[in-house]
C-alpha positions in Angstrom: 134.0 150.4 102.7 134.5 148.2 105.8 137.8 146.2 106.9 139.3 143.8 104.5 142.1 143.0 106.9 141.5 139.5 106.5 140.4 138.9 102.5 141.4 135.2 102.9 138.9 134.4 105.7 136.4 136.2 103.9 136.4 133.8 101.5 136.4 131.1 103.8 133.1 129.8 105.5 133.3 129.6 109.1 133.2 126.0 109.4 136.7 126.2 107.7 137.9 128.7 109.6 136.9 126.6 112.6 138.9 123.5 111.4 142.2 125.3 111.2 141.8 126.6 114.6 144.0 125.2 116.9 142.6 125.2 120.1 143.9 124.4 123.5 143.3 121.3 126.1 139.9 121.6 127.5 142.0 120.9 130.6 143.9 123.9 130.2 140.5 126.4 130.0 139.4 124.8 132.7 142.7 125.6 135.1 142.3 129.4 133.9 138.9 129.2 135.5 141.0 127.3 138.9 138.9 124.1 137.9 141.2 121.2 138.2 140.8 117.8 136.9 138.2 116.6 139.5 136.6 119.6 138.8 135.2 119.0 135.0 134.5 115.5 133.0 135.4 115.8 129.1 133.0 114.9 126.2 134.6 114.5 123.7 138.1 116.8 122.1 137.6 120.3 123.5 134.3 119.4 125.5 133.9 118.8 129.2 131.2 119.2 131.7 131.2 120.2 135.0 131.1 118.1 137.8 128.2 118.6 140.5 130.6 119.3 143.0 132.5 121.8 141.2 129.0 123.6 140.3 128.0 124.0 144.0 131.5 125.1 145.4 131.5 127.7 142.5 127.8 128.9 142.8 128.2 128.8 146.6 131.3 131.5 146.5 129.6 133.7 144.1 126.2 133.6 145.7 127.9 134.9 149.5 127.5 138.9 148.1 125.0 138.3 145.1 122.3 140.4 144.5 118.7 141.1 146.0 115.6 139.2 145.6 113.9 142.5 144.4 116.3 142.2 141.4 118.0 145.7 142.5 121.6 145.9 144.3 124.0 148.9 145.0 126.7 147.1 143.0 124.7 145.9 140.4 124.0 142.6 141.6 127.4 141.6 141.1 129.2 138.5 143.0 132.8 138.2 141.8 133.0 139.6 138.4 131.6 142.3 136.3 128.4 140.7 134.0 128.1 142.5 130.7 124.5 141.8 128.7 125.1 141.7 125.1 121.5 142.6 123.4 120.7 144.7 120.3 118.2 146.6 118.3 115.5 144.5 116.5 117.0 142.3 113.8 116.2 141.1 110.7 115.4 137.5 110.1 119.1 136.6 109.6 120.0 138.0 112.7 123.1 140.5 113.4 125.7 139.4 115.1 124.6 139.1 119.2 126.9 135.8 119.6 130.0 137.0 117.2 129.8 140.2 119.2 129.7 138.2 122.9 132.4 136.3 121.8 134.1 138.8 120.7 134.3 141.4 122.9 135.7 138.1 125.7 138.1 137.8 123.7 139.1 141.4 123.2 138.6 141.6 127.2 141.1 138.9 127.4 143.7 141.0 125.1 143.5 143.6 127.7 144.2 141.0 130.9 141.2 140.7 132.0 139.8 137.3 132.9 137.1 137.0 130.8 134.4 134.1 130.7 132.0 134.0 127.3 127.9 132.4 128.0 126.3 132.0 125.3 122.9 129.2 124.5 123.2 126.2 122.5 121.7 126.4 119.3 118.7 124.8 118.3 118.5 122.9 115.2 115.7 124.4 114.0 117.3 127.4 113.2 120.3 125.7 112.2 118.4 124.0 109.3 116.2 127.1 108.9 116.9 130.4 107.8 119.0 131.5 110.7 122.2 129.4 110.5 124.0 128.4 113.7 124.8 129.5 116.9 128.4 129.4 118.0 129.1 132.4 116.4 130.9 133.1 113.3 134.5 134.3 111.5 137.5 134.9 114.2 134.7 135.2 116.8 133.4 131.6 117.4 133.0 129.0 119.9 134.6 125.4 119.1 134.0 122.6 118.3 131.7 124.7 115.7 130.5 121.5 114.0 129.2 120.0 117.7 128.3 122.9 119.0 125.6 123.1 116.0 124.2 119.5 115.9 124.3 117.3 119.2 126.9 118.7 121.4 126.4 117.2 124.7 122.9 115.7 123.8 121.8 118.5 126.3 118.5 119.7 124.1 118.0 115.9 123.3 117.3 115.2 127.0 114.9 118.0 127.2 113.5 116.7 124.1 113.1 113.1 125.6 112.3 114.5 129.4 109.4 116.5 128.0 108.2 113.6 125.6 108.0 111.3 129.0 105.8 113.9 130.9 103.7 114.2 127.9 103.4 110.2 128.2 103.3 110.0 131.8 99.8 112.5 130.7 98.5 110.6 128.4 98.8 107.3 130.0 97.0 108.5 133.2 94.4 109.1 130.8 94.4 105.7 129.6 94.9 103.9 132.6 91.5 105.4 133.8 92.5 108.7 134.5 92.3 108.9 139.0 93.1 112.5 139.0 90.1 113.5 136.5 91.6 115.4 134.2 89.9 116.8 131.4 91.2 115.7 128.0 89.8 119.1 126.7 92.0 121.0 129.1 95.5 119.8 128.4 98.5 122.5 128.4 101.1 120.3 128.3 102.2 120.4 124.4 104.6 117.3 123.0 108.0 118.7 121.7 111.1 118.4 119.2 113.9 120.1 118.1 113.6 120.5 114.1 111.0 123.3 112.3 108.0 121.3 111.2 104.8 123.0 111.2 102.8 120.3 110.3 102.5 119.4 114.0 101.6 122.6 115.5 97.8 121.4 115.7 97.6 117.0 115.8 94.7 114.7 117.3 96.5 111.9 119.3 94.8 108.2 120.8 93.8 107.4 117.5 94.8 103.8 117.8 91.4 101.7 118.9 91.0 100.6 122.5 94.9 100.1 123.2 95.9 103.3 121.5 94.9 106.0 123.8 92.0 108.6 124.8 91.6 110.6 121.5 92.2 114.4 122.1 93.8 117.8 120.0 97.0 118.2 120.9 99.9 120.3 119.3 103.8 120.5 119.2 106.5 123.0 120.1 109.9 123.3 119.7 112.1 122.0 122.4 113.7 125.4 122.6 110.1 126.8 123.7 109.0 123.9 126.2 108.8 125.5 129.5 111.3 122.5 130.1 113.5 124.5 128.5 112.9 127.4 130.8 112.6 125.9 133.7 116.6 124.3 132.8 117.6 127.7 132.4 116.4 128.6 135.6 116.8 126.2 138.1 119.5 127.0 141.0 120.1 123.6 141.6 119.1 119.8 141.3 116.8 120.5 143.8 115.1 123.2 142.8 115.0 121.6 139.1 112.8 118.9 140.3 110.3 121.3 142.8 110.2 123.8 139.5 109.8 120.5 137.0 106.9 119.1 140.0 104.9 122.7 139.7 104.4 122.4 135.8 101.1 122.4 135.0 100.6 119.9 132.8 96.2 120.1 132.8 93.1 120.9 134.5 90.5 118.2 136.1 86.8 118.9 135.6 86.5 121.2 137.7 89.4 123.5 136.5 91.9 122.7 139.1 95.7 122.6 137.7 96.7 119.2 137.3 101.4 119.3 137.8 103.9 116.8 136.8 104.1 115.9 140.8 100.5 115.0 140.9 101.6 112.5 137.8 104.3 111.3 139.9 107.3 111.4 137.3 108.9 114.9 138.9 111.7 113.2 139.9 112.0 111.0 136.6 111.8 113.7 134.3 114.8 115.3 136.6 116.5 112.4 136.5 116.7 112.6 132.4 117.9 116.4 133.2 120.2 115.8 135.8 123.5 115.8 133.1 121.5 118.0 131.0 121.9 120.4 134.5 125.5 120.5 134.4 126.9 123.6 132.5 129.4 122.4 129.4 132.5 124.2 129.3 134.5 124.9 125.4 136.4 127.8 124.6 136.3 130.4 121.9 138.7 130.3 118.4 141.5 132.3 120.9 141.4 129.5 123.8 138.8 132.3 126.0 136.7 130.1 128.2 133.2 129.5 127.4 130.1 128.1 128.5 127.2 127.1 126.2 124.7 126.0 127.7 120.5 125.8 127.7 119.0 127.7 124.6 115.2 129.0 125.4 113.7 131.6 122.7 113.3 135.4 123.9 110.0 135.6 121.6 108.9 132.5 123.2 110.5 132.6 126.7 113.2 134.5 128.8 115.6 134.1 126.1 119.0 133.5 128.0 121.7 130.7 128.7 121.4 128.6 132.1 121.2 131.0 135.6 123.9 128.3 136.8 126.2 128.9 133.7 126.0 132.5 134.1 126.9 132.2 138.4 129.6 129.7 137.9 131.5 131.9 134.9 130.4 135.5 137.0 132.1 133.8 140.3 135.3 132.4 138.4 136.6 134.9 136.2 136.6 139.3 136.4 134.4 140.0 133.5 131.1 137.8 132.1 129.8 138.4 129.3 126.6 137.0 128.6 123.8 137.1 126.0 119.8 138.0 125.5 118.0 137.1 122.5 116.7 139.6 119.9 116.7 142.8 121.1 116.1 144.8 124.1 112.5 145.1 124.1 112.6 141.3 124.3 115.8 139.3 126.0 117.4 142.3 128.2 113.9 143.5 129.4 113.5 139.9 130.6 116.8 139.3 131.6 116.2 142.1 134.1 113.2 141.6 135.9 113.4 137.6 135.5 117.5 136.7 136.0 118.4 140.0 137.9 116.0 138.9 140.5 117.8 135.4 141.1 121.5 137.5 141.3 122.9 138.3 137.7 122.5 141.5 137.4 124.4 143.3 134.6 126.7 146.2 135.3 126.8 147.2 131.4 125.2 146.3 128.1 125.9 146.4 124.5 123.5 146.6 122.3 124.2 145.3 118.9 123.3 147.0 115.3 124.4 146.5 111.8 123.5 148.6 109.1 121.6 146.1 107.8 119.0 145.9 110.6 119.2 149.8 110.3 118.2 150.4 106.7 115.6 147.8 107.6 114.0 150.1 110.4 114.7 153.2 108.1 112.4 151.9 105.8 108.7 152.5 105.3 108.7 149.0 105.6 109.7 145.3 104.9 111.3 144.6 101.6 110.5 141.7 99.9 113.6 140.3 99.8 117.5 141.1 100.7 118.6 142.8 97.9 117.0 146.7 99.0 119.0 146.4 102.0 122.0 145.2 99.9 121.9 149.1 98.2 124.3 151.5 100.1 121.6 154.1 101.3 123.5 156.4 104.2 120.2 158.1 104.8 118.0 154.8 105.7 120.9 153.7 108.0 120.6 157.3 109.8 116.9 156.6 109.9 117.1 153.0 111.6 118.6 155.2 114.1 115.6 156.1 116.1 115.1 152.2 116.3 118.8 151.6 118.0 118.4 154.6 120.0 114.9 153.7 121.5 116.8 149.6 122.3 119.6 151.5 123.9 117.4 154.0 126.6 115.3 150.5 127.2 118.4 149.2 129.2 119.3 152.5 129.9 115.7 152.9 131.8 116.2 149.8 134.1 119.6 151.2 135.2 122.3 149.1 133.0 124.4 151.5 130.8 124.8 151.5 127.7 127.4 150.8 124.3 126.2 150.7 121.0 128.5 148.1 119.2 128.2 148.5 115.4 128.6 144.9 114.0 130.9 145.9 110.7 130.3 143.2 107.6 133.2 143.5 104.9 130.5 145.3 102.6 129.3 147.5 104.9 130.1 151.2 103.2 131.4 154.0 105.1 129.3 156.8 104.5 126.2 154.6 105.9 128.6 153.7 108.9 129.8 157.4 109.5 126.0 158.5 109.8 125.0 156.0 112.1 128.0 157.1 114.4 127.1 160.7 113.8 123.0 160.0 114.5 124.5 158.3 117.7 126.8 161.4 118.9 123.5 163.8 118.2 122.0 161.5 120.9 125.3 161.1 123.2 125.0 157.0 123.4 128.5 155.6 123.4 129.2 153.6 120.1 132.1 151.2 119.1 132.8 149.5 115.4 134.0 146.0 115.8 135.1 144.0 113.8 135.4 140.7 115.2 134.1 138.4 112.9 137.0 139.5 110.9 139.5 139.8 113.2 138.5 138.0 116.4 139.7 140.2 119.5 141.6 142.6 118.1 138.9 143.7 116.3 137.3 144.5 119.3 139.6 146.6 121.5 137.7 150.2 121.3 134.2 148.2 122.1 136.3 146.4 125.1 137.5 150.0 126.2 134.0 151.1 126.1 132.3 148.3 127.8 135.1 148.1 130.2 134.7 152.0 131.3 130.9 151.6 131.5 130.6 148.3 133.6 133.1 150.4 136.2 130.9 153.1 137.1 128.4 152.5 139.8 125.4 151.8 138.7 121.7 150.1 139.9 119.8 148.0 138.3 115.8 148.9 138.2 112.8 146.7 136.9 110.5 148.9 135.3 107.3 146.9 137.6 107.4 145.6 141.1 106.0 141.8 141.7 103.1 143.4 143.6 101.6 144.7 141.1 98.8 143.3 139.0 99.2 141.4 136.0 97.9 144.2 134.1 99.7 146.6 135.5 102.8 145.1 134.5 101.5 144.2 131.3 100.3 148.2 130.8 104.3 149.0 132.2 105.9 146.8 129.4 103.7 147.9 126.9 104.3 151.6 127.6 107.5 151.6 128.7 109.3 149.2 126.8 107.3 148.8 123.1 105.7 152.2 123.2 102.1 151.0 123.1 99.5 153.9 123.2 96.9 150.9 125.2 96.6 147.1 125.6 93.8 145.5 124.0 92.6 141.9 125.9 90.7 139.8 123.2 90.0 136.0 123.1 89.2 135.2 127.1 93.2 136.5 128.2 91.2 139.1 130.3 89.6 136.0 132.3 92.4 134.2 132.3 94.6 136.8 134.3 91.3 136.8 136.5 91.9 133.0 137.2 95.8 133.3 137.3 95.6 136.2 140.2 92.8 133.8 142.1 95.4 131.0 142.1 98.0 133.1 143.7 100.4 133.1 140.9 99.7 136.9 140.1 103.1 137.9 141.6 104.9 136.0 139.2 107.0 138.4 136.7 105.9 138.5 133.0 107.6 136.8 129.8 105.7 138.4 126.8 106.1 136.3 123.8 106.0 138.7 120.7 107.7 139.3 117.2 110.9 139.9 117.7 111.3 142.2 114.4 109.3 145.0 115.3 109.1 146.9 118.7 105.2 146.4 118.4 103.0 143.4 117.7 102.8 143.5 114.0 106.5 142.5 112.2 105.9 145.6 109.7 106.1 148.1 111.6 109.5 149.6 111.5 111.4 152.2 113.5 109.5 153.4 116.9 105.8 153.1 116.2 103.1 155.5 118.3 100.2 155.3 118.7 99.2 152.1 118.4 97.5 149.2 120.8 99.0 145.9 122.1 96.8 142.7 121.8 96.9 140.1 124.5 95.6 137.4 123.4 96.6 134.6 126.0 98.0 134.9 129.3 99.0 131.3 130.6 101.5 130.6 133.9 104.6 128.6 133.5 104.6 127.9 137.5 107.6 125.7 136.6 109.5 128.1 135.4 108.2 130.7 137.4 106.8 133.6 135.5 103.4 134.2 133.3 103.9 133.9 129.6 101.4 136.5 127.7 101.2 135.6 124.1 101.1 138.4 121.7 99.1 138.6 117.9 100.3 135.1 116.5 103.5 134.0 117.7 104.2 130.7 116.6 105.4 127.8 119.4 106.9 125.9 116.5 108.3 127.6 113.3 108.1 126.1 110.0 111.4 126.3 107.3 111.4 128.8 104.4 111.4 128.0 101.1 115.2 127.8 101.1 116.1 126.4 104.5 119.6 126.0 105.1 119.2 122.5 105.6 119.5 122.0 101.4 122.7 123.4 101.3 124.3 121.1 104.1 125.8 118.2 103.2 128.9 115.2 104.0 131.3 115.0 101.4 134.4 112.5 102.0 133.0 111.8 105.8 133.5 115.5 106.0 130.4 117.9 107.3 130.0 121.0 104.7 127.6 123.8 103.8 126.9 124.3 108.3 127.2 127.9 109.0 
């Protein structure tokens, strides 16, 4: 069986663990980082922002050596520090571990003197009151305050929530006020937004209110965390360049199928005004006192999937080691991380791609159990199965020139024999592999995975997108789908073969590509397990986000706006005696 090192906090959820933590001065963080007090502006008991000023001397320092704008760099695109990429293999619903393990392995960094800085992205509350739980991490491996952290924090995703909701006005009253720019109410993009699952609003009619209430049109929802808002937060270099990215949103076409943007609305510069706090990167620590930032949260189904550029220059410029993370697995978050972040100057010298044996019996399997409890049974020979998944998720980094470390995310159930054959599966292939154990026992659990990481991110190494910018939409579709998934073809259905057409006549078909797919399979279809062959990947909308600066290609039926299951966490949360409970 695995570690029980730690029975008591086993038994404890990690909202009580959090409690009894006693963590240092935000102050004090901030002075290992050589921030002083001008430097940062607290929220709040272990929360403080950054000040502008402190963001552009930091970002400035780091950005004198950074990398190329072709994404590639003899040194990996490193400034300062080393940047470690914490990924995985493709996860089950529940997810396995990518935060715990980021925070983590900082912390066991820091055990070994290095000066480590943890990025992670601020949870969205749908997840949160869906099936998934937070997002601060969990056990001896979490970022503090847990409890704010997981509901409003800084208000950041409320301002993106608000900021999108006044474009989507600003839209909608031009329409009203007799609508100068011509815009066709049967051609709107821009979607209205919020941060809770609720799929009741993913198709709505709005302007249903007479004469005073609006033109009538279809219009949907997403959530917040899939706005291109959202993305374009996480990618802008500074205020600047937030409001030229927020003015190039297309929000519509007129009648003649011109793109209508937020500048041609007027309210770029509003909508960055909402944002400009939201900009600043917010600064917390982990459970051990290791400095963290948490900050922007965009979906790697939906979008690229990582915490704010600026978060990850500022903590790659102060301390020797970053360590960042991509959602979902390799196929989705690193693969993007690459040929959309590592083009802007983070480019990571190492990676760790995270497993469980969970996730492993689940891609052993013919396919998806009904419920929990199959994967619950100790079955060494599924486990050793799954490893074909893992493997394929590690050579996917390993193919755009990051190296990799397997890090096999230990739960206190997990039993031996399934734990030795993964480990043995992973020799036979010669990928480097690490237990940790840090949700039980925070950085110490981590030490051998620290070791591994450590060695790896020290040998030279180049990072490599898999396409070039020049290439054609389709060509780098065909590259991703080969390359990456393992797609025999692609397959263009429902008009996304004319729409690339009109994207490359606009000039945007040198913008890199964010495919929005399951994450739970390495194809399109969720039940599909292991490393399919043979099979075709539909395209089924291709659509630019100029804002943010890529083309989103939307795969089978990915939904912009999940709905809760039939158990959502939200039932079992609660506040007893003023107190929060049941918020894991």
């Amino acid at each position: 069986m695995g570690s029980t090192d730690t029975p008591e906090d086993e038994r404890r959820s990690d909202l009580e663990i959090a409690r009894d933590a006693s963590p240092r001065p935000i102050a004090n963080v901030a002075a290992d980082l050589g921030l002083g007090p001008d430097d940062v502006e607290a929220r709040g008991e272990g929360v403080a922002k950054l000040t502008l000023d402190a963001v552009r001397s930091a970002t400035a320092a780091g950005s004198d050596d950074g990398g190329s704008d072709d994404g590639g760099s003899d040194d990996g695109g490193d400034n300062d520090g080393r940047t470690v990429l914490v990924t995985g293999m493709t996860p089950t619903p529940k997810g396995e571990g990518k935060t715990v393990t980021t925070v983590g392995l900082g912390q066991a960094l820091s055990s070994l003197g290095e000066r480590a800085v943890v990025a992670t992205r601020e949870p969205s509350l749908g997840p949160v009151f869906g099936i998934k739980g937070g997002a601060a991490g969990g056990g001896r491996s979490q970022v503090l305050p847990m409890e704010s952290i997981n509901l409003h924090f800084t208000g950041d995703i409320h301002a993106l929530s608000a900021a999108h909701g006044l474009l989507s006005a600003a839209l909608d009253n031009h329409l009203h006020q007799g609508n100068e720019l011509g815009i066709d109410p049967r051609r709107v993009h821009w979607p209205r937004a919020l941060d809770v699952n609720d799929r009741a609003l993913r198709e709505v009619v709005v302007g249903l209110g007479g004469t005073t209430g609006g033109v009538p049109r279809e219009d949907r929802f997403v959530i917040t965390a899939a706005s291109e808002l959202m993305a374009v937060l996480g990618l802008a270099s500074d205020l600047d360049d937030l409001k030229a990215r927020v003015g190039r949103i297309v929000v519509a076409d007129d009648a003649d199928g011109e793109a209508v943007t937020a500048a041609d609305l007027g309210v770029a510069g509003a909508v960055t005004a909402l944002l400009r706090d939201a900009f600043r990167p917010n600064l917390v620590q982990t459970i051990e006192g290791v400095p963290a930032f948490v900050h922007g949260g965009p979906f790697a189904n939906i979008a690229h999937g990582t915490n704010t550029l600026v978060a990850d220059r500022v903590a790659e410029s102060l301390g020797d080691y970053l360590v960042t993370e991509a959602g979902f697995g390799a196929d989705l978050g690193a693969e993007k991380f690459v040929h959309v972040l590592a083009r802007q100057g983070i480019a990571p010298d190492a990676a760790v791609v995270v497993a469980s044996v969970r996730a492993l019996k689940r891609q052993g399997l013919d396919q998806w159990p009904a419920d929990y409890d199959r994967l619950a049974e100790t079955d060494p020979e599924a486990a050793r199965a799954g490893v074909d998944n893992l493997a394929k998720h590690a050579r996917i980094v390993e193919s755009m020139g990051v190296p990799p470390v397997v890090a096999i995310n230990v739960f206190p159930d997990d039993d031996e024999a399934e734990l030795a054959a993964v480990e043995e599966a992973l020799a036979e292939r010669s990928i480097p592999v690490a237990r940790s154990r840090v949700f039980e026992l925070g950085g110490e659990g981590g030490i051998d995975l620290a070791e591994a990481v450590r060695d790896a991110a020290e040998r030279e190494s180049t990072v490599s997108p898999l396409y070039d910018l020049e290439d054609t939409v389709r060509e780098k579709i065909a590259t991703l789908a080969r390359e990456v998934y393992g797609a025999a073809d692609v397959e263009y259905v429902d008009g996304a073969a004319d729409e690339i057409d009109r994207i490359e006549a606009a000039g945007l078909g040198d913008l890199p590509i964010c495919v929005s797919k399951t994450p739970y399979s390495l194809s399109d279809d969720p039940s599909l397990t292991g490393v399919p062959e043979g099979w075709t990947l539909t395209v089924r909308e291709v659509s630019p986000s100029a804002g943010a600066g890529f083309l989103v290609v939307k795969t089978a039926d990915v939904m912009t706006l999940p709905g809760l299951p039939a158990e959502p966490a939200a039932e079992g949360i609660d506040v007893v005696d003023g107190e929060i409970t049941g918020l894991f």
